[in-house]
SEDOKE-183340 format. One record per residue (C-alpha): x, y, z; residue in one letter; residue number from 1. Coordinates in steps of 0.2 Angstrom, whole numbers, plus 5000, padded with zeros to 4 digits. Each point is the difference from the previous one (the first is absolute). Example, Ala and Ser with C-alpha at 12.3 -4.5 7.8 and 13.67 -1.06 7.14 Angstrom:
# residues 2
TORKOL   c1   c2   c3 residuo num
TORKOL 5062 4978 5039       A   1
TORKOL 5006 5017 4997       S   2
This chain:
# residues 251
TORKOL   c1   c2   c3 residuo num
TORKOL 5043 4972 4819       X   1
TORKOL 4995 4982 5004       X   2
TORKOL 4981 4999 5006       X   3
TORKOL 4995 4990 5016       X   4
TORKOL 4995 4985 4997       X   5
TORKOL 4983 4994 5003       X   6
TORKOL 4994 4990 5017       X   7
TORKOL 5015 5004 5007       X   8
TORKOL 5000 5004 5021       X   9
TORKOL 5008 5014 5000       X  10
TORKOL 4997 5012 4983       X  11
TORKOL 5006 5015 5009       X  12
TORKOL 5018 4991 5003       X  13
TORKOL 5002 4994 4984       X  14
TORKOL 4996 5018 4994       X  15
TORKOL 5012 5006 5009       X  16
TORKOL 5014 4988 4996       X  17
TORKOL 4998 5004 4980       X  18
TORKOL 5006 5016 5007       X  19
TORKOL 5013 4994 5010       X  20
TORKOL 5003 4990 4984       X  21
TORKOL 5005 5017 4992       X  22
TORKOL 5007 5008 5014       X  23
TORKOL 5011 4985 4999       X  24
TORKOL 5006 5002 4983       X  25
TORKOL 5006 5016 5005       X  26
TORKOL 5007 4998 5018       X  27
TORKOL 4987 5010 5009       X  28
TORKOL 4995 4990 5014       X  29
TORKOL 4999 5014 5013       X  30
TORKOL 4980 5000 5000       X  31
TORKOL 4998 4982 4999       X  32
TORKOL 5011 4998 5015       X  33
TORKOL 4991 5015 5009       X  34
TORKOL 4981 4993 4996       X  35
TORKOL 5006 4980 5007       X  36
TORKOL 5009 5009 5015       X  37
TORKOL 4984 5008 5004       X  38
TORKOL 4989 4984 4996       X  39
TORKOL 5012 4990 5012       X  40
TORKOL 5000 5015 5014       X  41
TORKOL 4980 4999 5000       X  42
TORKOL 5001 4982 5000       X  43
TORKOL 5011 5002 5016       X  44
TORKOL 4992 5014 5008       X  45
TORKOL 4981 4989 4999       X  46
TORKOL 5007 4986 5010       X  47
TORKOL 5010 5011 5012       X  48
TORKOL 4984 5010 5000       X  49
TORKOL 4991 4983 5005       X  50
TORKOL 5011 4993 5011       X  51
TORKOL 5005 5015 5012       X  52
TORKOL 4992 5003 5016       X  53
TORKOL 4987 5013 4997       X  54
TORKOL 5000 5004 5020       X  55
TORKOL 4992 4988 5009       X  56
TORKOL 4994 5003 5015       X  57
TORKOL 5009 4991 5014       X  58
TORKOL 4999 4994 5016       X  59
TORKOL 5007 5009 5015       X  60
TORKOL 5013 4988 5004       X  61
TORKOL 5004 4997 4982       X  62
TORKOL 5001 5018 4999       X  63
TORKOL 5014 5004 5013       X  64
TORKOL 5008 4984 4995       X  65
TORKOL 5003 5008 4983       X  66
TORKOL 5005 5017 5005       X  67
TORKOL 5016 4992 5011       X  68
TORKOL 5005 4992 4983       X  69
TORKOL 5003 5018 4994       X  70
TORKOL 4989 5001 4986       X  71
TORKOL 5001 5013 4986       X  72
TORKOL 4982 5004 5000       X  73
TORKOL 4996 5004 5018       X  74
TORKOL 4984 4999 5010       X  75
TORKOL 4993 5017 5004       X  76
TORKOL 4997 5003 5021       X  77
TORKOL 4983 5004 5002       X  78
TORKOL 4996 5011 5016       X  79
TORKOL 4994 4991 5017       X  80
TORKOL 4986 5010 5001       X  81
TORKOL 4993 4994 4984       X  82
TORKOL 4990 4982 5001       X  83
TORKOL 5001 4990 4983       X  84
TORKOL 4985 4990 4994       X  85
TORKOL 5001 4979 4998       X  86
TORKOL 4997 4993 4984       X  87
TORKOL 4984 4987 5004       X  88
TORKOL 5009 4990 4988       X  89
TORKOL 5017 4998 5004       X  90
TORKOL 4999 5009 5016       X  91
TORKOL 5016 5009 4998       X  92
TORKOL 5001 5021 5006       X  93
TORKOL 4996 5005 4985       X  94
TORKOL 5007 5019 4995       X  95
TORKOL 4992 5015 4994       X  96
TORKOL 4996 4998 4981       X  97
TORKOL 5005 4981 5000       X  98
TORKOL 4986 4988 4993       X  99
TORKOL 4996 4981 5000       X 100
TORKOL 5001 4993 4983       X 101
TORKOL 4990 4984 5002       X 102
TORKOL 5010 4992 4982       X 103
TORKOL 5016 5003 5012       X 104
TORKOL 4993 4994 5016       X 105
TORKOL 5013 5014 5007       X 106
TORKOL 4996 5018 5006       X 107
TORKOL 5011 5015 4988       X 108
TORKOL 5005 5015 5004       X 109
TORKOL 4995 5015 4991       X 110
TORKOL 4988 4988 4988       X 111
TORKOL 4998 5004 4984       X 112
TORKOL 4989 4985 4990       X 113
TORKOL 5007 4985 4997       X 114
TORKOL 5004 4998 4984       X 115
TORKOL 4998 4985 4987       X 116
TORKOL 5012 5002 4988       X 117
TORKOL 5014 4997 5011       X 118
TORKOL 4990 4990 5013       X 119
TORKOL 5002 5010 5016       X 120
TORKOL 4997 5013 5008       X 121
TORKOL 5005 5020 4997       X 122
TORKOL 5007 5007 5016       X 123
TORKOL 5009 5012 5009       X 124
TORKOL 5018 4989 4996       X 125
TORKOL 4995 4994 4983       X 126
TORKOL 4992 5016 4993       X 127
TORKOL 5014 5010 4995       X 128
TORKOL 5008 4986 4989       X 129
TORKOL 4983 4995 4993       X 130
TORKOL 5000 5018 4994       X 131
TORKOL 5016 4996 4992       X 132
TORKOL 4993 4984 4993       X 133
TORKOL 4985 5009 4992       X 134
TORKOL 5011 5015 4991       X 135
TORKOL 5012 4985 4994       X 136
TORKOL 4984 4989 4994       X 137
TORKOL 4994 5015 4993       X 138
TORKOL 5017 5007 4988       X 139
TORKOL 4999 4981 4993       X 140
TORKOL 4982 5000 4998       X 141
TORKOL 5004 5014 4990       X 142
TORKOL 5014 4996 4991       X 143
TORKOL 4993 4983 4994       X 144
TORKOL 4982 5009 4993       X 145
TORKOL 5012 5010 4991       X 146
TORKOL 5010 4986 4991       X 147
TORKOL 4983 4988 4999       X 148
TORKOL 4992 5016 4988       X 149
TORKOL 5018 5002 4991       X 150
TORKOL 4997 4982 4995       X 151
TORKOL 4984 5002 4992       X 152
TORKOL 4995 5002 4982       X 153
TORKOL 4984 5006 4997       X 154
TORKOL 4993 4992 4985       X 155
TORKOL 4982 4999 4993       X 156
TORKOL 5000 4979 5000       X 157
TORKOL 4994 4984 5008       X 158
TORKOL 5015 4992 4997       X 159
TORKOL 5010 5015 5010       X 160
TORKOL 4989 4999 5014       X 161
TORKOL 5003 4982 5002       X 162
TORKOL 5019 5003 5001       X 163
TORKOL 4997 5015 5011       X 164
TORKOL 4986 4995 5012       X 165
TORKOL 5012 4996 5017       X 166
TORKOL 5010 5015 4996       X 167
TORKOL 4985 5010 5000       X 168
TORKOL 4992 4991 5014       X 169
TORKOL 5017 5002 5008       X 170
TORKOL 4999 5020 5000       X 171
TORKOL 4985 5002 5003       X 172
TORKOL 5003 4989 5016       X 173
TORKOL 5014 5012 5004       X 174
TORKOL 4992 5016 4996       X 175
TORKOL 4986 4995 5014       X 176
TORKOL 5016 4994 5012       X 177
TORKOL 5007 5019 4997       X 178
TORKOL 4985 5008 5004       X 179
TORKOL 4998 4988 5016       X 180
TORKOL 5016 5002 5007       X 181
TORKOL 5001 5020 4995       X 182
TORKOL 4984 5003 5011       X 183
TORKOL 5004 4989 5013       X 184
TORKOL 5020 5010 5002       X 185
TORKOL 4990 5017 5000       X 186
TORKOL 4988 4994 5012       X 187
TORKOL 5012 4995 5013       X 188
TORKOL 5010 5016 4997       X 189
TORKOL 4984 5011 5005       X 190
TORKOL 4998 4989 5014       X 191
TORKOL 5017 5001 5005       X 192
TORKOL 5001 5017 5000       X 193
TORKOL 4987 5004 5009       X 194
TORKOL 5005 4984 5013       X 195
TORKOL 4986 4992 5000       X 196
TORKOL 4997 4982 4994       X 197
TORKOL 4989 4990 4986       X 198
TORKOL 4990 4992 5016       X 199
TORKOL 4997 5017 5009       X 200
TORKOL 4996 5008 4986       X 201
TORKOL 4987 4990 4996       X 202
TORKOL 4994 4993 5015       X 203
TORKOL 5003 5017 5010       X 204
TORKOL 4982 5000 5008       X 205
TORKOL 5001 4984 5008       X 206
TORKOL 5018 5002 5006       X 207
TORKOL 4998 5004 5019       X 208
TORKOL 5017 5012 5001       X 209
TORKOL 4996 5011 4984       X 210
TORKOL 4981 5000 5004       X 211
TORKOL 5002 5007 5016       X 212
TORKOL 5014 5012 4996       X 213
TORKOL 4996 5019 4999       X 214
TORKOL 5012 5000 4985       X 215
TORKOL 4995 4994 4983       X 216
TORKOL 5017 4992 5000       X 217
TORKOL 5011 4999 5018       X 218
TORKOL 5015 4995 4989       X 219
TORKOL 5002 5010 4987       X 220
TORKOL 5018 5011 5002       X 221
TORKOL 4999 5008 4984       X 222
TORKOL 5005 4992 4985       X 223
TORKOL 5018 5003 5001       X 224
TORKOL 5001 4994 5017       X 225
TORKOL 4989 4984 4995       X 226
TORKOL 5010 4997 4983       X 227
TORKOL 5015 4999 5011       X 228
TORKOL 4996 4990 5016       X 229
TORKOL 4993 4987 4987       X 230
TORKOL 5015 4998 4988       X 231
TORKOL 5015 5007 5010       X 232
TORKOL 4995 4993 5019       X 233
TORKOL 5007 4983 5003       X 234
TORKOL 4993 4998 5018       X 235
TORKOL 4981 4995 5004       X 236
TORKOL 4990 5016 5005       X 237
TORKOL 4989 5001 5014       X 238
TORKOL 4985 5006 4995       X 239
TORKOL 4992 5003 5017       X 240
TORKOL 5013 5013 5004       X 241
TORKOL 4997 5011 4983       X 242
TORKOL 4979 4995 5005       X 243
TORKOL 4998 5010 5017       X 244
TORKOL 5014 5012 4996       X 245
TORKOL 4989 5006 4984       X 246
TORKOL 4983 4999 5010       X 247
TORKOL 5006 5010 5012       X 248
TORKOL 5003 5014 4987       X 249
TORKOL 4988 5014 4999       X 250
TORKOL 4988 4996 4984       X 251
């Protein structure tokens, strides 16, 4: 097998394409297909990820304007008798569990954080396919440490650590990445499942409808009810509705 070669900016490529090298040779070129298809589907999924709406906020006229269009996504009725805080920065009715992200300059709905890898923010829209985005970064992340350490050949040398040093630093890169993206996937998932956000479940005690609340948490459903609404719903929730209903339950 051919080594990588030294300075390149890419190591854990060129390891990977002495393998394809071989896998040539013998007309196997099933896994080298898979792991650039999944390459290119993170690619694709970061900039739809980036670019997608992550539930902005809008105003009331906007709002109707858009539900006459007939949108697939549509915006949840709140009750009459339930009066919705204004943002002091946009002023726009802002929903239950919707926050102003001051990098956006736009109130979202259900906000999570907002997020610098893909420079936006994580909402109640964009969540569920930043999920998907993270479990695909993750199988490629994983992949590729696995063919970065197949590339490597320990010896007990200056010279092989000259030849070696951005494949090495290459893994070791990756192996940090893994861990990264493996903690932050589980993370969301406990969060998910117990529908609650990264924001309120660190800034619960200053968050005005979770302080107040007789409930530790006013929207938790159980986790199969959560799991679902998250990744099966296609329509915005609103949240004031499942709020009262639940405090009005007998704790």
């Amino acid at each position: 097998r051919r080594r990588s070669l030294p300075g390149s900016c890419c190591s854990v490529c060129l390891g990977y394409l002495s393998d394809l090298r071989r896998q040539e040779e013998r007309g196997e070129l099933l896994q080298p297909l898979l792991f650039v298809s999944l390459v290119l589907c993170s690619v694709l999924l970061h900039f739809r990820v980036s670019l997608m709406d992550p539930g902005f906020v809008q105003p009331e006229e906007e709002a109707k304007a858009g539900e006459g269009e007939g949108q697939s996504l549509v915006l949840p009725q709140v009750p009459g008798d339930i009066k919705l805080r204004r943002c002091g920065y946009c002023l726009v009715k802002q929903p239950l569990r919707a926050k102003h992200c001051q990098l956006c300059q736009h109130c979202v709905r259900r906000y999570d954080h907002h997020c610098p890898w893909i420079e936006n923010c994580v909402g109640e829209k964009n969540h569920p396919l930043f999920m998907v985005y993270l479990s695909v970064q993750l199988v490629v992340l994983l992949w590729g440490t696995h063919v970065a350490w197949s590339g490597l050949y320990f010896e007990q040398s200056w010279e092989w650590l000259q030849h070696n040093i951005f494949l090495l630093m290459s893994f070791f890169l990756m192996v940090i990445f893994t861990i990264v993206v493996l903690l932050l996937l589980v993370s969301h998932l406990y969060l998910i499942s117990c529908n609650t956000t990264t924001w309120e479940f660190m800034s619960s005690h200053r968050i005005s409808y979770l302080r107040h609340s007789e409930l530790e948490n006013p929207f938790d459903q159980g986790i199969i009810l959560n799991l679902w609404r998250f990744f099966c719903s296609r329509h915005l929730t609103a949240w004031e509705k499942i709020y009262f209903h639940r405090k009005s339950e007998p704790v």
